[in-house]
N, C-alpha and C positions, 0 to 999 in steps of 0.2 A: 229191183235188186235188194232193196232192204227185205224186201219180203221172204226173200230167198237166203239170206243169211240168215235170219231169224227162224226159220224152218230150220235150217243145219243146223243151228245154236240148239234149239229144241230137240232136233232128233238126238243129237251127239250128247245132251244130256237125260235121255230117257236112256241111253246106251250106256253111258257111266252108271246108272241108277242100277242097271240090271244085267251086269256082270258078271260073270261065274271067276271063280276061282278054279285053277289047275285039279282041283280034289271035287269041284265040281259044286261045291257053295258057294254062296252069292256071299259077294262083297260085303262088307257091312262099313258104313258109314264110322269112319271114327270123332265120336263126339267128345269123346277128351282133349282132343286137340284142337278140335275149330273151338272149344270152351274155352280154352285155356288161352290161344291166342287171342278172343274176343274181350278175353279178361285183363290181359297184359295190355291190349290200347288203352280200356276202361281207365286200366290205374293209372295209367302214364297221364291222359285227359282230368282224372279229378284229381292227381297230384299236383298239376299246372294251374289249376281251377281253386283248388286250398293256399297253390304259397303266394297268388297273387291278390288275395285279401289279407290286408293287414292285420294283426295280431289285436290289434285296439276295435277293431269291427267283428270279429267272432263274434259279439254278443247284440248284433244288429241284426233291428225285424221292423219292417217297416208299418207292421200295424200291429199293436197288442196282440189279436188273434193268431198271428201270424210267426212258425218257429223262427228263430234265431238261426243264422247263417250256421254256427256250428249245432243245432240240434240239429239240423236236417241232415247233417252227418253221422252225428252219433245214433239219432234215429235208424236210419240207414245200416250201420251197422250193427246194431242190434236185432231188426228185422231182416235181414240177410241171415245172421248168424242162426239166431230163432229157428227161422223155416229150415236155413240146411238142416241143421240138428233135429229138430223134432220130425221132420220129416224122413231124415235119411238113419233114425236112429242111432244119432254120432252125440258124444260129449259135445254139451252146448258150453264155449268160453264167456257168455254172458248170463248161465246161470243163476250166481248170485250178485248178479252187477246192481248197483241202485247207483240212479244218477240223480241227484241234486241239488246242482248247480248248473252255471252254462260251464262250458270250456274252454278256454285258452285256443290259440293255434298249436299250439305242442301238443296240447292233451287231444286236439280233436286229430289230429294228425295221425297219430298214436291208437286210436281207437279204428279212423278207416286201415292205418295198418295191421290190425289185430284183424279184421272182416277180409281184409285180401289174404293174408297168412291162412285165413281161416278154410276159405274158399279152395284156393290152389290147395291144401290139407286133404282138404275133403276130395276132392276130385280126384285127386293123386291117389286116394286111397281106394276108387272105386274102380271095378273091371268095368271092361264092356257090357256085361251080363249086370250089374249090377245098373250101371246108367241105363240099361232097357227094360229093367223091372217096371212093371206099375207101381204107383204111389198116389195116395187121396190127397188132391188137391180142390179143396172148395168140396164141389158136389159131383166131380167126376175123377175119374183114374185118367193118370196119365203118365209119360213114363218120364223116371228120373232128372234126365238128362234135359226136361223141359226147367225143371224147377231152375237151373241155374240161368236162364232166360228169363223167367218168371222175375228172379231176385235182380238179376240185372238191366230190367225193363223199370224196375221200383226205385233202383240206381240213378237210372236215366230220368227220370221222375223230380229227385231232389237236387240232382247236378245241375239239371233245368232251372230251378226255383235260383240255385244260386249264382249263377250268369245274370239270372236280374237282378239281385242283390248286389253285386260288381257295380253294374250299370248303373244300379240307385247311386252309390257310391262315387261316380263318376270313372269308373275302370271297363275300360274295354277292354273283356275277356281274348285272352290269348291260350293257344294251345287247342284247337280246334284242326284235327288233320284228317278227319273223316278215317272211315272204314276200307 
């Protein structure tokens, strides 16, 4: 029985994949919206993730080598920013940014809200044609619409680092609702 739903599951989505439209083109996947909704849990998750570290711990790393609860935000959002912009050929908002110092909870707050602003910006401004252009990422082409996975795979990256940071702390992370 399982086996037999999981065949229907399959076929029925090889059928969505290759779908004609009434005029007789194929369907095209819209990648602004599975972005943008994948983007909207993102921030709801590291909003919950930043106001449940205290303000007096921003500037905790548990080993010299190791960044600070708020760099790995502001890192974060500057590398997000970076790649959108140099990649998709858009005003980069971190430009002329120079950071240092650590930051505050306000200020690091303040900066992944600049990277979300930034993000939904950019996406908003691009067609479909545009999200399916190639773009040189590393040493291959690949199309646009990957980069905002790219940047938010590098998201998930430092959100990670600071759930253990919580835990160093003795905070058990909350706000965890899955996809």
């Amino acid at each position: 029985m399982k086996k037999y739903l999981l065949i229907l599951c399959l076929l029925h989505s090889l059928w969505s994949c290759s779908t004609k439209l009434e005029d007789g083109k194929s369907a095209s996947f819209d990648h602004a919206s599975a972005i943008m909704e994948s983007l909207e849990k993102s921030k709801a998750y590291t909003y919950a993730i930043l106001e449940q570290m205290p303000d007096s711990l921003y500037s905790y790393r548990p080993t010299p080598e190791l960044m600070t609860f708020s760099e790995h935000y502001v890192h974060n959002a500057i590398f997000t920013c970076n790649q959108l912009a140099n990649r998709l050929n858009l005003e980069n908002p971190y430009k002329d940014f120079k950071r240092d110092r650590d930051f505050n909870k306000k200020e690091t707050i303040a900066e992944v809200d600049r990277m979300y602003a930034f993000m939904t910006q950019s996406l908003e401004s691009m067609t479909s044609e545009d999200l399916e252009k190639e773009i040189e990422f590393g040493k291959e082409a690949i199309s646009a619409w990957r980069l905002f996975n790219i940047v938010e795979n590098h998201n998930n990256h430092h959100r990670g680092y600071s759930l253990v940071y919580l835990r160093m702390n003795g905070i058990v992370p909350k706000g965890y609702f899955g996809w």
